[in-house]
C-alpha positions, -999 to +999 in steps of 0.1 A: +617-409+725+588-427+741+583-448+707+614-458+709+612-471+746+581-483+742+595-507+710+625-516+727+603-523+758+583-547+738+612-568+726+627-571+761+593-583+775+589-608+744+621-622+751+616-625+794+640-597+801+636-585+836+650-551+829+630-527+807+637-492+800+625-462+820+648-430+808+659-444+767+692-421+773+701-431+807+688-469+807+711-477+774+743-450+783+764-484+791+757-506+761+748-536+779+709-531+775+713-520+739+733-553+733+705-568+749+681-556+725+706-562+693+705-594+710+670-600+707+664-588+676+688-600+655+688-632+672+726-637+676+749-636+702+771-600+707+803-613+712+828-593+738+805-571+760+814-569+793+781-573+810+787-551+840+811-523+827+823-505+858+843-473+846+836-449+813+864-465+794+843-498+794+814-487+787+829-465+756+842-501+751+808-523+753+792-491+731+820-492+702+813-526+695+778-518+679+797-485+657+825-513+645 
C-alpha cells in the first residue's frame, strides 16, 4: 500500500495539492481525493462530484462515478 501512497502523493504534490495522503484506505474512502488524483492524471475535469460529501449515500455517489 505505501507504493501506492507514495505515487499518488507524488502527483498531488506535482500538481500543488495541499492534501496528501496519510492512511490510502481512509484518505480516499469519500472519492473526492481519488477524483483529485484522476483529476491530475488524466488531466480532465471529473464532472459531478460533490466535493464535500456529508453522508454514506454521497460518498457511494462521488465513488460510483469512477466504476461507471
Amino acid at each position: 500500500m505505501h507504493i501506492y501512497t507514495d505515487w499518488a502523493n507524488h502527483y498531488l504534490a506535482k500538481s500543488g495539492h495541499k492534501r496528501l495522503i496519510k492512511d490510502l484506505q481512509q484518505d480516499i474512502a469519500d472519492g473526492v481525493l481519488l477524483a483529485e488524483i484522476i483529476q491530475i492524471i488524466a488531466n480532465e475535469k471529473v464532472e459531478d462530484i460533490n466535493g464535500c460529501p456529508r453522508s454514506h449515500s454521497q460518498m457511494v455517489r462521488v465513488n460510483s462515478v469512477f466504476v461507471l
